[in-house]
PyMOL commands that place a pseudoatom at each C-alpha (Angstrom):
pseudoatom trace, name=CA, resn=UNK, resi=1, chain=A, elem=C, hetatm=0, pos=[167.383, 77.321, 182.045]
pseudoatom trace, name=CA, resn=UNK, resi=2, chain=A, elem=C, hetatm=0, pos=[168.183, 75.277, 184.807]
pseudoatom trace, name=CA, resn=UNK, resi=3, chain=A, elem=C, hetatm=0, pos=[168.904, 76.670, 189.021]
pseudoatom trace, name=CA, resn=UNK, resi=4, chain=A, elem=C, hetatm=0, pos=[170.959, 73.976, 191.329]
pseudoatom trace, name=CA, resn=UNK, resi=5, chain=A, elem=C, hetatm=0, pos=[169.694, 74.804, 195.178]
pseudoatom trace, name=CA, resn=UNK, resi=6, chain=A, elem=C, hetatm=0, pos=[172.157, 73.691, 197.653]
pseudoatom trace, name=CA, resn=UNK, resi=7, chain=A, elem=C, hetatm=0, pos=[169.844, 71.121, 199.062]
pseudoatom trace, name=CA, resn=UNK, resi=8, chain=A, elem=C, hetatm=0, pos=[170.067, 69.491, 195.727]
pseudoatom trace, name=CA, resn=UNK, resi=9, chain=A, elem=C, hetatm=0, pos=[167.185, 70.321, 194.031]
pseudoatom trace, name=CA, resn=UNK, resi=10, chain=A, elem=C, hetatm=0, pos=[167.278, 71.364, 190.303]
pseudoatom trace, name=CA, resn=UNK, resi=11, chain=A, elem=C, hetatm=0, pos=[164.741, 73.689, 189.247]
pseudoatom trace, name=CA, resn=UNK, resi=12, chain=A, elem=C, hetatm=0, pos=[164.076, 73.848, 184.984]
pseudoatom trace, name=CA, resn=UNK, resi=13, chain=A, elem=C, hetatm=0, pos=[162.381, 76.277, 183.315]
pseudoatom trace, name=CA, resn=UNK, resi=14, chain=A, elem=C, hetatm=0, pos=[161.764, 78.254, 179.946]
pseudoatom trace, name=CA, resn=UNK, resi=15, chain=A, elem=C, hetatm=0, pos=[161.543, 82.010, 179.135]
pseudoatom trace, name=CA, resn=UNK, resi=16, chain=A, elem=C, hetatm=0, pos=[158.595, 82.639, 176.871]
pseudoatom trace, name=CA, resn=UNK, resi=17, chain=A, elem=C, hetatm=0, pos=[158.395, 86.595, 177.471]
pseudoatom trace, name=CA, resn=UNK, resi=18, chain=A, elem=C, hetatm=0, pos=[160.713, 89.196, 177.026]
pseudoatom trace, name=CA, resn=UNK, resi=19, chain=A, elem=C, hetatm=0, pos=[160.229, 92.921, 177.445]
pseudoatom trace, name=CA, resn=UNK, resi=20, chain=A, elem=C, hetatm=0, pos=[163.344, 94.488, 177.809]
pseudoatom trace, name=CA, resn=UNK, resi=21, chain=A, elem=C, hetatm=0, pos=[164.079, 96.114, 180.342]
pseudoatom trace, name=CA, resn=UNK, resi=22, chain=A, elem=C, hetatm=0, pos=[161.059, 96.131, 182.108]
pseudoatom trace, name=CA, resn=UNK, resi=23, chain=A, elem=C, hetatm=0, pos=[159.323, 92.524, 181.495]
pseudoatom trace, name=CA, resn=UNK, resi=24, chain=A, elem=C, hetatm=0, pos=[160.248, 88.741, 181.456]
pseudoatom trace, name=CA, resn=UNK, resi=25, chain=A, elem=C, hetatm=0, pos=[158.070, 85.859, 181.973]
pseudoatom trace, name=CA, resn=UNK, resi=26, chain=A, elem=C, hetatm=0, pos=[159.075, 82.139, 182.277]
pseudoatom trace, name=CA, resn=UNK, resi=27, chain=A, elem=C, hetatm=0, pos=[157.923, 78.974, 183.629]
pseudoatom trace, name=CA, resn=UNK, resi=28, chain=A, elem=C, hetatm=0, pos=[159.104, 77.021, 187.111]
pseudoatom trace, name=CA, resn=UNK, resi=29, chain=A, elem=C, hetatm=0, pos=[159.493, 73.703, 188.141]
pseudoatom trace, name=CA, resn=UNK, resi=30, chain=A, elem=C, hetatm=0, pos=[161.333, 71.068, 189.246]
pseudoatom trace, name=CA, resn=UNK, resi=31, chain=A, elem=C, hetatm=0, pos=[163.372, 68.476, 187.596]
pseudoatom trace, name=CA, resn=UNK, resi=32, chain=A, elem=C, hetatm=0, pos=[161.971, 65.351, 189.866]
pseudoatom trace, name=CA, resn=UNK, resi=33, chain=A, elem=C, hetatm=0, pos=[158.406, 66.625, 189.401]
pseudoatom trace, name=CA, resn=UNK, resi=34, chain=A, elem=C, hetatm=0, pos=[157.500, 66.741, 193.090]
pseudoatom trace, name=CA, resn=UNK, resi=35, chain=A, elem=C, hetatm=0, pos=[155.263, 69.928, 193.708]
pseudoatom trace, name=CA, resn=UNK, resi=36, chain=A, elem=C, hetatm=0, pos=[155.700, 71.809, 190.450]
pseudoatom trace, name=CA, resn=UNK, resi=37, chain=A, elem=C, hetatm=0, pos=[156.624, 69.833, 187.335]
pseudoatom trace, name=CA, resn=UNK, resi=38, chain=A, elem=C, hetatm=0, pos=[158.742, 70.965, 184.519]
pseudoatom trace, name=CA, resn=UNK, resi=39, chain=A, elem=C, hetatm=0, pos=[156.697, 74.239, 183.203]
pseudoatom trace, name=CA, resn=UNK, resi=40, chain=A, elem=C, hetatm=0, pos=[154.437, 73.169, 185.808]
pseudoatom trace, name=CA, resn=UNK, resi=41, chain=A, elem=C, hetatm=0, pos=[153.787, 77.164, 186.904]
pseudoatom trace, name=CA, resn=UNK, resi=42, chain=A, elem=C, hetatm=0, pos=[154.674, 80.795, 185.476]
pseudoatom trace, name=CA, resn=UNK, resi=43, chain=A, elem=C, hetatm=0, pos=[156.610, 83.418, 186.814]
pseudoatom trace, name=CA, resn=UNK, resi=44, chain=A, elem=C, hetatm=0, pos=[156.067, 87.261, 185.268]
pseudoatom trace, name=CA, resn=UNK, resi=45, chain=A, elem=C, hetatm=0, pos=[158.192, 90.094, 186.570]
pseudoatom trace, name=CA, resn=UNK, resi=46, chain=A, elem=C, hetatm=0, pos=[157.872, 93.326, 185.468]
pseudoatom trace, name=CA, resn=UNK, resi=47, chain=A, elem=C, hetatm=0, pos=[159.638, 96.518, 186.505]
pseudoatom trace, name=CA, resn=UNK, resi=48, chain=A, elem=C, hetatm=0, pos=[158.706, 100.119, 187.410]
pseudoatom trace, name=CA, resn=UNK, resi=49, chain=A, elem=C, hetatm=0, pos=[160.557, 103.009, 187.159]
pseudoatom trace, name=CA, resn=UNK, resi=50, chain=A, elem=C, hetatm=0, pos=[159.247, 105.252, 190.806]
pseudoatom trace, name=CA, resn=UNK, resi=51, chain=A, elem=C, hetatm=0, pos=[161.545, 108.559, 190.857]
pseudoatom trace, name=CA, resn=UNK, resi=52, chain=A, elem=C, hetatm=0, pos=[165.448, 107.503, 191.244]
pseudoatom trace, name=CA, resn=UNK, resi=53, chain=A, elem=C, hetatm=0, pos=[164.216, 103.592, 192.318]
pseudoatom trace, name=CA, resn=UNK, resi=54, chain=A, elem=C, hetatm=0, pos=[162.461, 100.869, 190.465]
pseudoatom trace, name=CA, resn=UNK, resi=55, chain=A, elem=C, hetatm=0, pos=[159.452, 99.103, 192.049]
pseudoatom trace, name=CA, resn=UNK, resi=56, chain=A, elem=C, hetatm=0, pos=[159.593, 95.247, 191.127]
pseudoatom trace, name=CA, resn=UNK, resi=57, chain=A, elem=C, hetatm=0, pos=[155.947, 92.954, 190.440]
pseudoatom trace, name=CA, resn=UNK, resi=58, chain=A, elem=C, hetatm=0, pos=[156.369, 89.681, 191.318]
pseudoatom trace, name=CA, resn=UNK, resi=59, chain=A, elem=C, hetatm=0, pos=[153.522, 87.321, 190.276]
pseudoatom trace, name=CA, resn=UNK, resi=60, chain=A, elem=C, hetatm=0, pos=[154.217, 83.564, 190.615]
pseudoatom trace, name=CA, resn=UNK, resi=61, chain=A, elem=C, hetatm=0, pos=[150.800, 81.462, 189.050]
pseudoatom trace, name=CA, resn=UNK, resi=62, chain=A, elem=C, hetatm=0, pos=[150.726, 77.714, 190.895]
pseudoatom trace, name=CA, resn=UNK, resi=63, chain=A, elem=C, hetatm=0, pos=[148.429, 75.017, 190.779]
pseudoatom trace, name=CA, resn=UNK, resi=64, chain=A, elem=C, hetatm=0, pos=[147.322, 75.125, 194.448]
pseudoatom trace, name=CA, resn=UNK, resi=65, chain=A, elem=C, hetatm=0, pos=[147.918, 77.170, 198.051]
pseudoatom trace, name=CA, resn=UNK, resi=66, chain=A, elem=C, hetatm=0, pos=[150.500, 74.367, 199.279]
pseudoatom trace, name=CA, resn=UNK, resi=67, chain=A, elem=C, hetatm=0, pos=[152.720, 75.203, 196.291]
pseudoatom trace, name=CA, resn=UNK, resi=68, chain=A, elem=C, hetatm=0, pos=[152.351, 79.123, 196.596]
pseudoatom trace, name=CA, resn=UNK, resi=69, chain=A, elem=C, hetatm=0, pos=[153.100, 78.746, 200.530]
pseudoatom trace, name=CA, resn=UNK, resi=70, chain=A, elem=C, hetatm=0, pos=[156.315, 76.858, 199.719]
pseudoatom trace, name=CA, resn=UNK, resi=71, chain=A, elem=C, hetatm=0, pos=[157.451, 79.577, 198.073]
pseudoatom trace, name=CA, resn=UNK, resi=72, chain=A, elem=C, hetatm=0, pos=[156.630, 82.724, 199.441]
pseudoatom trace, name=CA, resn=UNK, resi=73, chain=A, elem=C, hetatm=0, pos=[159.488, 82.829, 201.635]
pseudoatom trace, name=CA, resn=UNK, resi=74, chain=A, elem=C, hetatm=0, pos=[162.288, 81.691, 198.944]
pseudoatom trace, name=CA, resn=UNK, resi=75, chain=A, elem=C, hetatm=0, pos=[161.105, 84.577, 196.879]
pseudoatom trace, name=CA, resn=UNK, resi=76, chain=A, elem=C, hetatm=0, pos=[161.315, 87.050, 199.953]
pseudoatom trace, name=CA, resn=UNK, resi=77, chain=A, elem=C, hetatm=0, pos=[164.528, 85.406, 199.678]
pseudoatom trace, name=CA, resn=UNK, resi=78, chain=A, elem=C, hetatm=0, pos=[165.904, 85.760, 196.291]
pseudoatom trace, name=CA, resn=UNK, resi=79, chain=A, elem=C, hetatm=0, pos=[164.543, 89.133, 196.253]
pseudoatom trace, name=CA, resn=UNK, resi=80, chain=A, elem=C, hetatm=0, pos=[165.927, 90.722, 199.077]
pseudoatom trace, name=CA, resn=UNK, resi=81, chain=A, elem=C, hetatm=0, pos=[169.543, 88.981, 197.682]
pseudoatom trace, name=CA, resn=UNK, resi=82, chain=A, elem=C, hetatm=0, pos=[168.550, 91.522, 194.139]
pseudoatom trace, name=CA, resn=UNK, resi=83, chain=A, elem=C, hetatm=0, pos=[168.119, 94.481, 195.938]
pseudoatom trace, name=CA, resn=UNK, resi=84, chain=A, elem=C, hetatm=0, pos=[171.431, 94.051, 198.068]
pseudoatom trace, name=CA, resn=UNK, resi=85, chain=A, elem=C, hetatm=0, pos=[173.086, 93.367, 194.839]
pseudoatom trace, name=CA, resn=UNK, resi=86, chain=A, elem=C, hetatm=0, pos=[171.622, 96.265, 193.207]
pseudoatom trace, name=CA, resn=UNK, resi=87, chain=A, elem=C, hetatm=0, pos=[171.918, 98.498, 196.268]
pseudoatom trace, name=CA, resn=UNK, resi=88, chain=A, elem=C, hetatm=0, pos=[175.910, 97.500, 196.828]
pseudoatom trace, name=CA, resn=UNK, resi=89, chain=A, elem=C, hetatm=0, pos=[176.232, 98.952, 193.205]
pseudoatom trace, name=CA, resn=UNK, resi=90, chain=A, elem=C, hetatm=0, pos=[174.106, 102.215, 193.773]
pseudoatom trace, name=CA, resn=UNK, resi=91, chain=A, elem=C, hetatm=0, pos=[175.785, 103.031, 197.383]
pseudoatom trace, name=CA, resn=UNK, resi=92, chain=A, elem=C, hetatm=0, pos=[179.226, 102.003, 196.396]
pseudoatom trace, name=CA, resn=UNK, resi=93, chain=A, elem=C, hetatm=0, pos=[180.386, 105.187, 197.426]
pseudoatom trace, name=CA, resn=UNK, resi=94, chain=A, elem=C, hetatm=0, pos=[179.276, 105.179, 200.880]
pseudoatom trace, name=CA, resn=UNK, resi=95, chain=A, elem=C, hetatm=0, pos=[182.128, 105.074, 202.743]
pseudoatom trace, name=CA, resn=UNK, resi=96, chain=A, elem=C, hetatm=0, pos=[183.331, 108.125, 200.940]
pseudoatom trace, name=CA, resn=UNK, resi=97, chain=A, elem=C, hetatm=0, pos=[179.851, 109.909, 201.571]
pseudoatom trace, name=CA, resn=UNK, resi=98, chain=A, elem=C, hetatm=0, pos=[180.664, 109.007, 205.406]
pseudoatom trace, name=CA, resn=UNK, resi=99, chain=A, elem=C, hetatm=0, pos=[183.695, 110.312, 206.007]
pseudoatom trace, name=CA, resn=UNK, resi=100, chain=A, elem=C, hetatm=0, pos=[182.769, 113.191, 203.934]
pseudoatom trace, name=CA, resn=UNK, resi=101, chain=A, elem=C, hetatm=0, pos=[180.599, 113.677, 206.374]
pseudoatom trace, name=CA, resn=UNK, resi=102, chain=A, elem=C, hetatm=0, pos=[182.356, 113.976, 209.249]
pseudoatom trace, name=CA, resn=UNK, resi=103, chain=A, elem=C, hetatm=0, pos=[185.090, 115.798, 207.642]
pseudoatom trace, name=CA, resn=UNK, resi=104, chain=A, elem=C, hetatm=0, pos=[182.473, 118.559, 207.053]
pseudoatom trace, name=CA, resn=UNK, resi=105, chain=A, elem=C, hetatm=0, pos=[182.189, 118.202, 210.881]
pseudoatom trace, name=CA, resn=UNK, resi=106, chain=A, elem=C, hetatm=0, pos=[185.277, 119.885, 211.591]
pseudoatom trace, name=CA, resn=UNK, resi=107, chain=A, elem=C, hetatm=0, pos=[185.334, 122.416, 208.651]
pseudoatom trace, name=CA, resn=UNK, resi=108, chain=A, elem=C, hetatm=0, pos=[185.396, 125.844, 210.505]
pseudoatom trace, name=CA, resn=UNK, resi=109, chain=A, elem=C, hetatm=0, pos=[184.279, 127.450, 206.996]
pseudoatom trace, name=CA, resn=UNK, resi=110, chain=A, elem=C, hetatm=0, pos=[180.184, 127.072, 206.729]
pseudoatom trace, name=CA, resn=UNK, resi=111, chain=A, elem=C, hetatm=0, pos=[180.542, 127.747, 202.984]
pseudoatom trace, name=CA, resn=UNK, resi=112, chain=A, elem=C, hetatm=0, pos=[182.846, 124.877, 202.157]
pseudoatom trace, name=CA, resn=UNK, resi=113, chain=A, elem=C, hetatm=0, pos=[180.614, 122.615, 205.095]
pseudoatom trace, name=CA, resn=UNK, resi=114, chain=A, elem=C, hetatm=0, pos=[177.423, 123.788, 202.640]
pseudoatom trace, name=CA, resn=UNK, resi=115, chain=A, elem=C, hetatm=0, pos=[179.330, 122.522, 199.677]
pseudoatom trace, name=CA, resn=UNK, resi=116, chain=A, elem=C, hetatm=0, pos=[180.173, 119.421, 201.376]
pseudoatom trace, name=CA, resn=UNK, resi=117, chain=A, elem=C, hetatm=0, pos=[176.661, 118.416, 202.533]
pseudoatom trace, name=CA, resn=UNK, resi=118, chain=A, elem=C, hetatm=0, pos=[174.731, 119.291, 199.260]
pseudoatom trace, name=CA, resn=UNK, resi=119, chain=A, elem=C, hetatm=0, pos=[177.038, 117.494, 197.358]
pseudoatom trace, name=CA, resn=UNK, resi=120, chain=A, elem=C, hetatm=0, pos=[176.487, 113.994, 199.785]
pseudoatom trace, name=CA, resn=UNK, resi=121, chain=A, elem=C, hetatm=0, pos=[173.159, 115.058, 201.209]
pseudoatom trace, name=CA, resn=UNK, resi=122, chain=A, elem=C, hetatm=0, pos=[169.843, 115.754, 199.835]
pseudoatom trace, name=CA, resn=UNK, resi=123, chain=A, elem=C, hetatm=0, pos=[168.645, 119.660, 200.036]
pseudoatom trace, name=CA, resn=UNK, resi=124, chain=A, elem=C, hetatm=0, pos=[166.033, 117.801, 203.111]
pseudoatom trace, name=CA, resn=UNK, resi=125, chain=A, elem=C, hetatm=0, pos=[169.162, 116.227, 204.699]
pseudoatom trace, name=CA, resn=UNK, resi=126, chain=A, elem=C, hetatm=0, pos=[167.753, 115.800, 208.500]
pseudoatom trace, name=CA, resn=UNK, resi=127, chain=A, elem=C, hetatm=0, pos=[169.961, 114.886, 211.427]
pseudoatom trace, name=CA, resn=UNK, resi=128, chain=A, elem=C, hetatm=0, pos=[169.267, 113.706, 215.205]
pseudoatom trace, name=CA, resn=UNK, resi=129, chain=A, elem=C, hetatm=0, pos=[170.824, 113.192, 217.844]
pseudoatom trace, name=CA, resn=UNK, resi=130, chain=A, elem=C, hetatm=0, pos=[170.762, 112.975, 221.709]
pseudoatom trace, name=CA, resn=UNK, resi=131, chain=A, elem=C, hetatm=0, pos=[172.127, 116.910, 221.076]
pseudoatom trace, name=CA, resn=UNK, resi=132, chain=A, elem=C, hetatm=0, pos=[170.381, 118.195, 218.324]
pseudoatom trace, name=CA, resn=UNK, resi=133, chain=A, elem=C, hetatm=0, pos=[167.273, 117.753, 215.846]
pseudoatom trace, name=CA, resn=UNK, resi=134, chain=A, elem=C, hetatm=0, pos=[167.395, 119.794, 212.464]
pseudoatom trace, name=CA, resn=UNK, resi=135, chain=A, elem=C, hetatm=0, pos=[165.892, 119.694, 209.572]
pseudoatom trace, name=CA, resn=UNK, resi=136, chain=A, elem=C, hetatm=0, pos=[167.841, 120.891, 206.120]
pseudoatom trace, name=CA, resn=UNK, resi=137, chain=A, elem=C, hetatm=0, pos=[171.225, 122.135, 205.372]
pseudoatom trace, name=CA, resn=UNK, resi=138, chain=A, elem=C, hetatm=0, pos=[170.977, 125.185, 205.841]
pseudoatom trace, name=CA, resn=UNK, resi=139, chain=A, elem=C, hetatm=0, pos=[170.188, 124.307, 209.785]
pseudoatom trace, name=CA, resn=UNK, resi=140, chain=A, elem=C, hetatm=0, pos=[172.832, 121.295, 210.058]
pseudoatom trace, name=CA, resn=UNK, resi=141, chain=A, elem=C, hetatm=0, pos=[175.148, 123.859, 209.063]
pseudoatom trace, name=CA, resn=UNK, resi=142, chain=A, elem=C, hetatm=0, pos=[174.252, 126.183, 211.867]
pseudoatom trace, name=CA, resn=UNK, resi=143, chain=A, elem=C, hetatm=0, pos=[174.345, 123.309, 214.021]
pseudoatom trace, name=CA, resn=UNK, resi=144, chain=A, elem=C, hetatm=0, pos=[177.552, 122.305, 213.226]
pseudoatom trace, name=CA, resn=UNK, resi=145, chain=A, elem=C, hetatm=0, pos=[178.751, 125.852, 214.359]
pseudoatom trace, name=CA, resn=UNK, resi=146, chain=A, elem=C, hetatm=0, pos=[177.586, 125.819, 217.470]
pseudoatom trace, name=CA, resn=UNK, resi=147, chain=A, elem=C, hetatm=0, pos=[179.145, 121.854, 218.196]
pseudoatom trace, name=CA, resn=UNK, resi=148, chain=A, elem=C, hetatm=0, pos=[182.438, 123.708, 217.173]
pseudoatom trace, name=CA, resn=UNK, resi=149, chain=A, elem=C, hetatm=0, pos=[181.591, 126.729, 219.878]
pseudoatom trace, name=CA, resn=UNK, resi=150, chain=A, elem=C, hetatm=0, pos=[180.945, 124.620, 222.779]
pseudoatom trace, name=CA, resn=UNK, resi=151, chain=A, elem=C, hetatm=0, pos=[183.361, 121.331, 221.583]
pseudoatom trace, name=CA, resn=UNK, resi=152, chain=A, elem=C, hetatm=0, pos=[186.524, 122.973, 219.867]
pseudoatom trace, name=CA, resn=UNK, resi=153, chain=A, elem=C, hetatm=0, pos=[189.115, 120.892, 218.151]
pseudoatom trace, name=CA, resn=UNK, resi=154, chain=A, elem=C, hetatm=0, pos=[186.779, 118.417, 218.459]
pseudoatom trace, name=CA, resn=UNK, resi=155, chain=A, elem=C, hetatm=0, pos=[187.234, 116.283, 214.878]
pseudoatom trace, name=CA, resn=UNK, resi=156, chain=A, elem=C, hetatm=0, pos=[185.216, 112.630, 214.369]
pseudoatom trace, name=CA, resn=UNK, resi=157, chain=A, elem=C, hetatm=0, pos=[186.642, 109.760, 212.193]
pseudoatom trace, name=CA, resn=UNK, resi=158, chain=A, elem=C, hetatm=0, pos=[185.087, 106.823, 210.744]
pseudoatom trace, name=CA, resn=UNK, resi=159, chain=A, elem=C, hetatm=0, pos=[186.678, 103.622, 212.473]
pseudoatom trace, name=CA, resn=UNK, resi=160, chain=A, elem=C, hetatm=0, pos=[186.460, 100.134, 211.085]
pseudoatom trace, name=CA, resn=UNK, resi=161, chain=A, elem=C, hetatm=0, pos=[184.134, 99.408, 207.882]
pseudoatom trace, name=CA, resn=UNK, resi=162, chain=A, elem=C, hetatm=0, pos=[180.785, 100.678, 207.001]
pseudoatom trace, name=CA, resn=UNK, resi=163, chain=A, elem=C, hetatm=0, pos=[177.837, 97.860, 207.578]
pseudoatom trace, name=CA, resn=UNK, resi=164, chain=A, elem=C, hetatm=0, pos=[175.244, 98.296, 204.272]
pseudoatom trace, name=CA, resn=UNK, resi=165, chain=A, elem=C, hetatm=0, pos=[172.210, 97.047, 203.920]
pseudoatom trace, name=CA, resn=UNK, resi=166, chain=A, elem=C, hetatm=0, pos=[169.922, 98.197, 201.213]
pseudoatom trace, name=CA, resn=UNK, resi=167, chain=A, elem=C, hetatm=0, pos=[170.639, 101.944, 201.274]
pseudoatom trace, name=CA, resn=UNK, resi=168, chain=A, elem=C, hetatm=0, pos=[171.025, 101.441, 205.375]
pseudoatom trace, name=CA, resn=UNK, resi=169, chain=A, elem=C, hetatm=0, pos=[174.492, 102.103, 206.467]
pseudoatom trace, name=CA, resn=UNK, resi=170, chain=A, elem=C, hetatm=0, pos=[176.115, 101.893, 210.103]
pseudoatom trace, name=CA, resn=UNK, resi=171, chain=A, elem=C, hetatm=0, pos=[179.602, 103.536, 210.576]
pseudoatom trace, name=CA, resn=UNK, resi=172, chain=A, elem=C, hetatm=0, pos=[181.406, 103.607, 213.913]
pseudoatom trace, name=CA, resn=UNK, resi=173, chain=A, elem=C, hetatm=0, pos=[183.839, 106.463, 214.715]
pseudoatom trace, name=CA, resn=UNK, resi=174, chain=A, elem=C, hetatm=0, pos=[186.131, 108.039, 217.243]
pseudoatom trace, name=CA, resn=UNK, resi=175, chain=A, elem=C, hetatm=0, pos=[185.960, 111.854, 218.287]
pseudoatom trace, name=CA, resn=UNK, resi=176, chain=A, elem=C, hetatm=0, pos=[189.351, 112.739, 219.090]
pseudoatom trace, name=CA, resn=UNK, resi=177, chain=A, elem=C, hetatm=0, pos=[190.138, 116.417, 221.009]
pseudoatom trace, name=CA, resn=UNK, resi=178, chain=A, elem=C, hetatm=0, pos=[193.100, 118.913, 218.810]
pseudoatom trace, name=CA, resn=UNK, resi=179, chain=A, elem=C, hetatm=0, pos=[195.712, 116.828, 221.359]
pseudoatom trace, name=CA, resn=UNK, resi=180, chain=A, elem=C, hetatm=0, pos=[194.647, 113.334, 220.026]
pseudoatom trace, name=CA, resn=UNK, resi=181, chain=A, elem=C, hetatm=0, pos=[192.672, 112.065, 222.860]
pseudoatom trace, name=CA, resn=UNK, resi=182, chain=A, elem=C, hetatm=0, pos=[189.391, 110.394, 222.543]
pseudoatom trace, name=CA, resn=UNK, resi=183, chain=A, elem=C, hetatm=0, pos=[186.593, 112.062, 223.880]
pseudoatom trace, name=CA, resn=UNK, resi=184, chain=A, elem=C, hetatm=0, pos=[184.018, 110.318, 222.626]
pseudoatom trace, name=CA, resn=UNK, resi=185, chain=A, elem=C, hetatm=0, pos=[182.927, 107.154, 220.555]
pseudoatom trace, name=CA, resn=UNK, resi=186, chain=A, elem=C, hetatm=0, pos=[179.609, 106.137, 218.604]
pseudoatom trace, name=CA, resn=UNK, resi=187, chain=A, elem=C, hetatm=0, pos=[177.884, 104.534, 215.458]
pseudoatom trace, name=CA, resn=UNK, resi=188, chain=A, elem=C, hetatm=0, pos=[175.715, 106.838, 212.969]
pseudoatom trace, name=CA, resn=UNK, resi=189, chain=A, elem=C, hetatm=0, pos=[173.285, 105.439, 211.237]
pseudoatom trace, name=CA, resn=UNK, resi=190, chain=A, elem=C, hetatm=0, pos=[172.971, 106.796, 207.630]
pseudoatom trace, name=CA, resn=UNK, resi=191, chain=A, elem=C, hetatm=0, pos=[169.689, 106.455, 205.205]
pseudoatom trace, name=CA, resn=UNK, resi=192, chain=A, elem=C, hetatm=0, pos=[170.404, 107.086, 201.597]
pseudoatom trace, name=CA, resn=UNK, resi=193, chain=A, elem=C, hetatm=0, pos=[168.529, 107.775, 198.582]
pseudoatom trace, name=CA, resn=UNK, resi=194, chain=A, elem=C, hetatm=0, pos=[168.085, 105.905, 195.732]
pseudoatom trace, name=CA, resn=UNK, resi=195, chain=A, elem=C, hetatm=0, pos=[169.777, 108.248, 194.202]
pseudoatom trace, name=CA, resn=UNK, resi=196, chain=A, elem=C, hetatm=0, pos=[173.357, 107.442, 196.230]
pseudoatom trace, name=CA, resn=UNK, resi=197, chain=A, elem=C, hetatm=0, pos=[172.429, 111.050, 198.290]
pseudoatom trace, name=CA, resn=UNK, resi=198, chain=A, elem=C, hetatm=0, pos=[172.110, 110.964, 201.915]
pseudoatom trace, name=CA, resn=UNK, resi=199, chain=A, elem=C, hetatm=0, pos=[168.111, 111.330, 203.301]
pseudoatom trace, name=CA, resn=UNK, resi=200, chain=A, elem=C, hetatm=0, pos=[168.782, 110.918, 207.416]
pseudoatom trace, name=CA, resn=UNK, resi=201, chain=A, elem=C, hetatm=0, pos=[171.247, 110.896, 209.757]
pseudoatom trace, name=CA, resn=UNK, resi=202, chain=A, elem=C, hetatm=0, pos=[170.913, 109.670, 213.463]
pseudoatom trace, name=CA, resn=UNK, resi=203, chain=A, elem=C, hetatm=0, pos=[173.671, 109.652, 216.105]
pseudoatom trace, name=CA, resn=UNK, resi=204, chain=A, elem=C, hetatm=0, pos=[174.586, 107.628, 218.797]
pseudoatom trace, name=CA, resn=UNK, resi=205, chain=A, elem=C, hetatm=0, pos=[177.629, 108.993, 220.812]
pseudoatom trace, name=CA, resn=UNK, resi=206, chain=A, elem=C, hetatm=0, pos=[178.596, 107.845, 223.965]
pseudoatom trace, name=CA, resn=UNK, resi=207, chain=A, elem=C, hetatm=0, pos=[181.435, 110.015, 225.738]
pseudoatom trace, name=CA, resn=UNK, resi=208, chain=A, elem=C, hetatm=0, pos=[185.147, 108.655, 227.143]
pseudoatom trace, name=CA, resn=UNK, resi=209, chain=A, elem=C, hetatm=0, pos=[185.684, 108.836, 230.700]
pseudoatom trace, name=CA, resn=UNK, resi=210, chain=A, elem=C, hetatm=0, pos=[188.239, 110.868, 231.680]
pseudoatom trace, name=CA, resn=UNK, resi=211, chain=A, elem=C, hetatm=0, pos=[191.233, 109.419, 233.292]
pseudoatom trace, name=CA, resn=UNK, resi=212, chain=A, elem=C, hetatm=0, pos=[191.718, 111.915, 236.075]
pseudoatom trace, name=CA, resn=UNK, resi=213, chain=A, elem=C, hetatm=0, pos=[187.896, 110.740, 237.261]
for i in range(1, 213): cmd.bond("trace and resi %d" % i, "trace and resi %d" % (i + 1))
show_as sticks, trace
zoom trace
């Protein structure tokens, strides 16, 4: 196998170990020699299933410490480039999961809210906010009915695209009163599972000043 880097180095290899799905092991080097030559050092990664997510081992075997320092921080590299791939795939739904989510914001019926947040959320599903703290559905539910007592009519919407990163995912939206005026604007910050469910939700609202001062 052979990997083309855009500086234009060209790193060679061959795989000599193949578990699938949860082992491979091959050897690293580089084409012109310099640091690690042709087969010149191993690579083994091997994967772990850990609930709904998979913990990767990374062991990379060099000749010397000025070789393994080089590369620490391309491997923090490629890595973190795997698990946004993988994580893009798992989460591809999050939008939807958003704007579920404040749909079930303005559902007067706490029944069909319930429905809504166990089917995006996790039974644990925890929200904060400058307004609120709970912890489960069961209380974000209640919650909910009281933001609808003391802020009728009031209905959020997701503005703009979600922002993912690894399971991470920041959503902006408008809060809009039953005449159409905005009342209020923020960004949530949503943590999901590896399992595509929401974990955590934290708000950040700030409110619209109103135009007769």
């Amino acid at each position: 196998m052979k990997i083309r880097y855009p500086d234009g180095r060209e790193a060679t290899g061959e795989v000599i170990e193949v578990h699938a799905p949860t082992r491979i092991v091959f050897t690293y080097g580089y084409a012109n020699g310099l640091m690690i030559p042709p087969g010149g050092s191993r690579v083994t990664i091997e994967l772990e299933p850990v609930g709904h997510a998979t913990r990767l081992h990374l062991r990379h075997d060099v000749a010397d410490e000025q070789a393994r320092d080089a590369h620490i921080q391309g491997w923090r590299y490629q890595l973190s480039l795997f698990a946004n791939a993988v994580a893009d795939a798992v989460h591809a739904g999050a939008a939807g999961a958003v704007d579920a989510w404040f749909d079930a914001w303005a559902d007067p019926d706490a029944s069909s809210r319930t429905r809504t947040l166990s089917r995006i959320g996790s039974p644990a599903l925890t929200f904060h906010d400058r307004f609120g703290n709970t912890d489960g559905i069961p209380d974000l539910v209640a919650h909910i009915t009281g933001a609808q007592y003391f802020m009728p009519g009031i209905r959020m919407t997701r503005t703009g695209d979600v922002r993912h990163c690894q399971g991470t995912v920041l959503a902006d939206y408008v809060a809009r009163s039953a005449d159409g005026q905005a009342r209020a604007s923020g960004t949530n910050v949503f943590q999901f599972r590896a399992d595509g469910r929401l974990d955590w939700v934290t708000g950040f609202m700030a409110l619209v000043p109103s135009s007769n001062g």
